[in-house]
Steps between C-alpha positions, in 0.01 A plus 500: 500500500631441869682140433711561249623817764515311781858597585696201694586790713180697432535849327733664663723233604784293338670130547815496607721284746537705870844257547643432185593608205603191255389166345563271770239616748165682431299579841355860409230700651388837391593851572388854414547572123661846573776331667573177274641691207793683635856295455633227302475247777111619483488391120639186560285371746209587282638296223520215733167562572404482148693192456301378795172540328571368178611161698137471591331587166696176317341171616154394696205637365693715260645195347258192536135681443555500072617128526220419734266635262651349169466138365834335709328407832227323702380588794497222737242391743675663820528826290280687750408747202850646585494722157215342391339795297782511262495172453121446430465854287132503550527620876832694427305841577640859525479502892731206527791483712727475227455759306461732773874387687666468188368865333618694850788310554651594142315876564674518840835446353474713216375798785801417654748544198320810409594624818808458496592614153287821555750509821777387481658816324442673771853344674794724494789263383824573610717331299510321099487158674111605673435680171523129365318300760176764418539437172511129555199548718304664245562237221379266764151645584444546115541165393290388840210727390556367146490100630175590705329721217591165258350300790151659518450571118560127452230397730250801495585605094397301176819367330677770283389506217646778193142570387310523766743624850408846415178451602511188750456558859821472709555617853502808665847654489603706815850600487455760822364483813164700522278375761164706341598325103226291325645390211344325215646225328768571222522285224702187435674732284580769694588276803763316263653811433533580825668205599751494216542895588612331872729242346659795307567710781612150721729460190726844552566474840477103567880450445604215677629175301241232544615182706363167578238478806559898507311634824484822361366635173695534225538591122474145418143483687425824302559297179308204643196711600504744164515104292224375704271812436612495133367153481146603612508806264522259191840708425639139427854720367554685739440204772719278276776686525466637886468120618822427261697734656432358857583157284832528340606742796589166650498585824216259609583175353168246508535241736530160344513220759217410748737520789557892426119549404387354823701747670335789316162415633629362848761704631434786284821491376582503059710631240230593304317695712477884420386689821370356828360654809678450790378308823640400843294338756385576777420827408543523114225308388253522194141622634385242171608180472397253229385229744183402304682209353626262773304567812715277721320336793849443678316269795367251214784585261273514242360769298172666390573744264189734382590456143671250279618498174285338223611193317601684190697722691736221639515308151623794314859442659715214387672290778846666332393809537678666847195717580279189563676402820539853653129625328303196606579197780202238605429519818286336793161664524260470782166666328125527686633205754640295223834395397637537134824418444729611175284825433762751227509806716626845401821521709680793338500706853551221765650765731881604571631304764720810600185678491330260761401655873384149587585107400280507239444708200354847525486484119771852479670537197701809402274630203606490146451824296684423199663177369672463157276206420249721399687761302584152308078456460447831401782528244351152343147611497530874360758358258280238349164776479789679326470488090850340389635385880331163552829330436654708772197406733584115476869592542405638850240259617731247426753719718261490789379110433881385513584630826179337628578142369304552223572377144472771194215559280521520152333621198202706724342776344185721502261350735701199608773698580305758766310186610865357610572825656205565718507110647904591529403839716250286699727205605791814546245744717252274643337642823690846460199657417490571151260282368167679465720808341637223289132396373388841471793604301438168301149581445434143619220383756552305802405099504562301788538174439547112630621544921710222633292372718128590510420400811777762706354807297186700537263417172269712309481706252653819606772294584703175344203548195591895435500641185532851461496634130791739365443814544274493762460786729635361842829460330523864581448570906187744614618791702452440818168604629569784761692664283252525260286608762696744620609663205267553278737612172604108439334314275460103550611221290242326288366190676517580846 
């Protein structure tokens, strides 16, 4: 199985930065294992080098590839079949790009925290101050492996289910480096438990007090992470009352004006923002951007985006709501030679003009790992599949819906009520990528539906006609096709 061990620094190598040793610069190369894990300064640059990875593993194709597949977009006509399988489903094969890049890249970084956890207590410490900072370093690789593991069990694992995640085929879990391994898959189960068993060791030795736009991981994001995998367990108590505590902490107050929620998406800068990678330009820049949106031609000043949002999509907000303005702006597109003007576009990652290395956008954003927002979704929705808590799910919608300009429901129960909350966790997380784990965990299908302009989009049936049933197999991703090549213990997914 030679992706998934395709070492960034292959085998016998490990990241870390040759001229620095903190957040505000990462240039690393590699040296010679033997010599990386010796002193405390050694330790710290691998941590930045962890940090480092995880910066890259947040937006681009990790992000956009679920939401490209879903029911929120249409591909326009310049879309040069730029993720194109995902989007049609009926070409989205087990050799495609996708999977492959997005499988190693989250196999590559969890080869990389192995390493250094099997490692890192090899450094003498000198003093109770280092005998901290390896702690802290610790805690931080768990709950990295833990965010990744969640990460590819979502995408290549059926949803959890109580019943049936003893049997269901997750990933393969490889918690040490072993360059001959061939694991088989481990159940949704077992990979669950894993994770969890991450989050618990994250949660003794992550000891920092959370704070807003945090660079570094804390035991707030260990709270946010452990509510957000407690969500997709169907443990709707023990989500409930994780995403509470992140709630009435009140450290990250919801922002409640457009001026302040513009800046959240613009200059990446928020009260309610949980943990955020850091990013400096020239050289601090995301690898994946989220530039699928805009596609600025700066010469026309136009824009040909390869995918729009469908009408549906845009009339879900109301003009009060604060989101709208920031989520969506209409903009002038120049499509196959043709001018359309006033086309909704998704303009949630314009690019950070502190981010820019030119006059125009580069579309760099410092990526969001956690934001309280969600805890405030999560709370809602496990509270109202909760027997006796509905009330206390409209208490928090409404919680989330004020701050956004929204007035408050009333009187919503049973299916009206989780109806209310999944179009509330759509307008919140729209294009964050979390809507085809949203479906699946739904159990609903995908339906595409009216565009806003036929004539700007590609037509056909594997695209603004889709339908896609619940439940159906490509809702889970095939492993990718070298892999099962090359290793002949794993098993593939049904469908592909």
């Amino acid at each position: 199985m030679k992706n998934i061990f395709k070492i960034i620094t292959l085998a016998v190598l490990v990241t870390v930065s040759a001229a620095s040793c903190n957040l505000d610069r990462f240039p690393y190369d590699s040296i010679e294992q033997s010599q990386s894990f010796q002193t405390i300064k050694d330790a710290t640059t691998l941590n930045t080098g962890l940090y480092a990875i995880l910066r890259q593993r947040l937006y681009g194709i990790y992000m956009f590839s679920t939401d490209v597949q879903a029911d929120l977009l249409n591909a326009t006509l310049d879309y040069g079949n730029r993720n194109g399988s995902p989007h049609k489903w009926t070409t989205f094969l087990a050799d495609d790009y996708t999977i492959r890049d997005t499988w190693t890249g989250f196999y590559s970084a969890i080869t990389n925290v192995n390493n250094v956890l099997d490692n890192i207590g090899k450094i003498k410490t000198t003093s109770t101050t280092e005998e901290a900072s390896i702690a802290l370093y610790k805690g931080e690789a768990y709950l990295m492996r833990a965010f990744y593991y969640h990460m590819l069990v979502q995408r290549w694992g059926k949803d959890y289910e109580p019943g049936t995640a003893a049997t269901d085929l997750g990933v393969p879990l490889v918690l040490a480096f072993d360059i001959t391994l061939r694991p088989k898959r481990a159940t949704v189960a077992e990979v669950y438990t894993q994770i969890l068993a991450d989050i618990a060791q994250a949660k003794t030795l992550l000891v920092t007090a959370g704070a807003k736009s945090s660079i570094k991981l804390t035991k707030d994001c260990v709270t946010a992470l452990e509510a957000r995998v407690l969500l997709c367990m169907h443990n709707w108590t023990g989500a409930t009352a994780a995403a509470n505590s992140l709630i009435s902490g009140g450290t990250y107050p919801l922002v409640n004006t457009a001026a302040n929620f513009k800046k959240m998406w613009t200059d990446d800068t928020s009260t309610e923002v949980i943990c955020q990678m850091f990013m400096s330009q020239p050289s601090e820049l995301g690898s994946y951007i989220n530039n699928i949106y805009l596609g600025l031609n700066a010469a026309l000043a136009k824009y040909a985006p390869d995918f729009v949002p469908q009408q549906w999509v845009v009339d879900l907000y109301e003009d009060a709501d604060i989101r709208k303005s920031v989520y969506l702006e209409k903009k002038p597109l120049f499509i196959g030679g043709i001018n359309y003007p006033n086309i909704w576009c998704v303009n949630k990652y314009p690019g950070n003009p502190v981010l820019f290395t030119a006059a125009t956008t580069n579309y760099q954003h410092k990526p969001n790992l956690f934001r309280v927002a969600e805890m405030y979704l999560i709370s809602a929705e496990s509270s109202a599949q909760s027997t006796g808590t509905e009330s206390a799910a409209l208490v928090t919608l409404n919680q989330l819906r004020a701050a956004r300009g929204l007035s408050a429901l009333s009187g919503l129960t049973g299916t009206a009520l989780m109806n209310s909350i999944k179009d509330e966790r759509l307008r919140e997380l729209l294009c964050e990528g979390t809507r085809l784990d949203d479906l699946k965990r739904w159990k609903m299908g995908v339906t595409r539906k009216a565009p806003q302009n036929l004539n700007l989009i590609t037509p056909g049936a594997d695209f603004e006609q889709k339908t896609v049933a619940a439940g159906d197999p490509k809702f889970v991703w095939g492993i990718p096709a070298n892999d099962i090549t090359t290793n002949p213990n794993l098993v593939q997914n049904t469908g592909w």
